[in-house]
C-alpha positions as a Markdown table, in Angstrom:
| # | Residue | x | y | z |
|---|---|---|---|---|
| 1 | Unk | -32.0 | -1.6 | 27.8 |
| 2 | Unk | -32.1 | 0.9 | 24.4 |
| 3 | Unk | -34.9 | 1.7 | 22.8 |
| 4 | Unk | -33.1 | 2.3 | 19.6 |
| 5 | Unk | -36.3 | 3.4 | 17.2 |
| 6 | Unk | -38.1 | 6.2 | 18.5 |
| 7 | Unk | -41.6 | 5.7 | 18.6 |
| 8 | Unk | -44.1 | 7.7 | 16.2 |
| 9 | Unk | -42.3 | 9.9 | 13.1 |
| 10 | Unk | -38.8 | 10.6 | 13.6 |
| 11 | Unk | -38.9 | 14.5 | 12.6 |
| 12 | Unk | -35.6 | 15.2 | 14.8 |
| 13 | Unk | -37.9 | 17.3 | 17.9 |
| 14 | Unk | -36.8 | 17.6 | 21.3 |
| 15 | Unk | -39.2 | 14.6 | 22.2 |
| 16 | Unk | -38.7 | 12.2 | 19.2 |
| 17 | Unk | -35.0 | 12.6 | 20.6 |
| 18 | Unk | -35.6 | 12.0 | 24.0 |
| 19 | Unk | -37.9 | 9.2 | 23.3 |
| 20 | Unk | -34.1 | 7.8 | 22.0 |
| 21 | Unk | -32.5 | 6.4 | 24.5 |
| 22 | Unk | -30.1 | 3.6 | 26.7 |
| 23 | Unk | -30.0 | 2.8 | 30.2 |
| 24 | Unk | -26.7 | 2.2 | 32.4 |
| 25 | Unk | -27.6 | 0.1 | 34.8 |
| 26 | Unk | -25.2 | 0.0 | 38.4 |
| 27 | Unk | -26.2 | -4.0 | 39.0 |
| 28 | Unk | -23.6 | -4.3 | 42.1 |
| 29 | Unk | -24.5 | -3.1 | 45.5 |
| 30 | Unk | -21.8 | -0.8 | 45.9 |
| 31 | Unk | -22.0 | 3.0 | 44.8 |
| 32 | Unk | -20.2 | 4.0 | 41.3 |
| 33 | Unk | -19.3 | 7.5 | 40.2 |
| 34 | Unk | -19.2 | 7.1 | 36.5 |
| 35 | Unk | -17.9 | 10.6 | 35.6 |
| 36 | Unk | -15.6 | 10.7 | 32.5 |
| 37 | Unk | -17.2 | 7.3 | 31.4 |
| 38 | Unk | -18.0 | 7.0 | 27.6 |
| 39 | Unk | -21.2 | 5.7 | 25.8 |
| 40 | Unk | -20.7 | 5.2 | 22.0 |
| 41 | Unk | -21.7 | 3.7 | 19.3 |
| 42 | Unk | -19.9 | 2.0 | 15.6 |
| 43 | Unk | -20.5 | 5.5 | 14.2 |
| 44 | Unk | -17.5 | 7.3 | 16.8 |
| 45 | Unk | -20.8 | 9.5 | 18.5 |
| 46 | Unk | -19.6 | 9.7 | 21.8 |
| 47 | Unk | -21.4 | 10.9 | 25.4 |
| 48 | Unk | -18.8 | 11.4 | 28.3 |
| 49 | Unk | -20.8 | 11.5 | 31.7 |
| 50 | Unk | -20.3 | 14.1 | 34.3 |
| 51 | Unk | -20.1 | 13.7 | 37.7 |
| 52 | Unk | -22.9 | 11.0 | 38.2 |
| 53 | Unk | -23.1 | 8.7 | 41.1 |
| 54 | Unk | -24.9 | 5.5 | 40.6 |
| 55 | Unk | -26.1 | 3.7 | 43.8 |
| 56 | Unk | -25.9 | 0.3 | 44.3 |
| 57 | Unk | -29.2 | -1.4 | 41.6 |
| 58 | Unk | -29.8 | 1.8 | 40.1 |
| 59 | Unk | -29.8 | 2.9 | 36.5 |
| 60 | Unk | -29.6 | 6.3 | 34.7 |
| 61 | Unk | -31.0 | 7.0 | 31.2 |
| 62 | Unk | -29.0 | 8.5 | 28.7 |
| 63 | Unk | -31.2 | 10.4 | 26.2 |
| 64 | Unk | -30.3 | 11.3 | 22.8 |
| 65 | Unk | -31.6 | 15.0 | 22.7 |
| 66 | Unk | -31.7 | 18.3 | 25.0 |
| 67 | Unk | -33.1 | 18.3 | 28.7 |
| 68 | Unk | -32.3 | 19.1 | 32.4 |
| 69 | Unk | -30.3 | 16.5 | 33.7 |
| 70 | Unk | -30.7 | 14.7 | 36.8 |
| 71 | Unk | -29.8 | 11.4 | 38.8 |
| 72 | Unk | -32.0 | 9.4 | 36.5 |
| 73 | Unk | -32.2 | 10.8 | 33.2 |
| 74 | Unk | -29.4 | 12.3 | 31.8 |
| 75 | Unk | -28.9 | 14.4 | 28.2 |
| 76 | Unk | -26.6 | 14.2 | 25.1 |
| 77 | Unk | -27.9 | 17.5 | 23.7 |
| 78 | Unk | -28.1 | 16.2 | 20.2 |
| 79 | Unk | -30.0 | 17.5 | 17.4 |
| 80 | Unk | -30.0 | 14.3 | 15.5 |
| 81 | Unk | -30.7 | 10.7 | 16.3 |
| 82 | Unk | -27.6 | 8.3 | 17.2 |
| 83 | Unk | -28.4 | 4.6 | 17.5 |
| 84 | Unk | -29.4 | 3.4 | 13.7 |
| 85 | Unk | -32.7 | 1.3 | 13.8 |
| 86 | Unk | -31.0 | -1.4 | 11.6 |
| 87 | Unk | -28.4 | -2.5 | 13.6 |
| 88 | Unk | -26.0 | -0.8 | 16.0 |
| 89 | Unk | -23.8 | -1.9 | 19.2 |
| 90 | Unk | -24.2 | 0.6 | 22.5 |
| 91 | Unk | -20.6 | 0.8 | 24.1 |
| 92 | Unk | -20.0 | 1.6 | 27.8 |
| 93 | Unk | -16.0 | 2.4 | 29.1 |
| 94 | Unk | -15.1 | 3.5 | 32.0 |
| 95 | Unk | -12.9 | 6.7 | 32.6 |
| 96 | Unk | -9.7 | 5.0 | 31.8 |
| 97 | Unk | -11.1 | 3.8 | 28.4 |
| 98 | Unk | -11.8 | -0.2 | 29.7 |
| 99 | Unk | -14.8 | -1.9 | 28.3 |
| 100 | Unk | -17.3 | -2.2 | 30.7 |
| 101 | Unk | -20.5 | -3.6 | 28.9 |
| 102 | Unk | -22.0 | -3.3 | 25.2 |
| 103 | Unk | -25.5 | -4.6 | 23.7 |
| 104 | Unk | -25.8 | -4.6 | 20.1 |
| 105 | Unk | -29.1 | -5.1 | 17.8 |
| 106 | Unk | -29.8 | -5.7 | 14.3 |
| 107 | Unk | -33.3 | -5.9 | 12.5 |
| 108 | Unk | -34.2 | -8.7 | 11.6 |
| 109 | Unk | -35.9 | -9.0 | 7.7 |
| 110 | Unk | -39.6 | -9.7 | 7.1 |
């Protein structure tokens, strides 16, 4: 799941970031650490994970701005937004750069 387009005004603070946002999702039963995986988008932005283990169905968000991270919501640090409200694609690899999953959106016209 993203949520792409921060809701309210997007004036670049810490919780207009945050409120930015995708979750990795473990959907197997069996524990995963995802350190050294990648989450990107078509721009080239890039977020390598740390040392995160994911337990069998759970998820961790990955937010777009600063914060303390923990086992379920984890931090880019950014200062600006990353995934464009008109159309992106979210891409997860794994630590030897395979592609693990991607979900891509587009807005549709009125």
């Amino acid at each position: 799941m993203i949520q792409y387009d921060s809701p309210g005004r997007d004036d670049r603070s810490n919780r207009s970031l945050n409120a930015e946002w995708v979750t990795v999702k473990n959907t197997g039963r069996i524990p995963v650490n995802i350190k050294g995986w990648t989450l990107s988008d078509k721009s080239g932005h890039s977020y390598r994970f740390g040392n995160l283990r994911l337990n069998g169905h759970s998820q961790v968000r990955v937010h777009t701005g600063p914060g303390h991270d923990n086992r379920r919501d984890v931090h880019q640090d950014r200062r600006a937004y990353v995934w464009d409200n008109t159309g992106d694609t979210a891409t997860l690899r794994n630590d030897h750069r395979r592609f693990i999953d991607a979900e891509s959106w587009a807005r549709r016209g009125h």
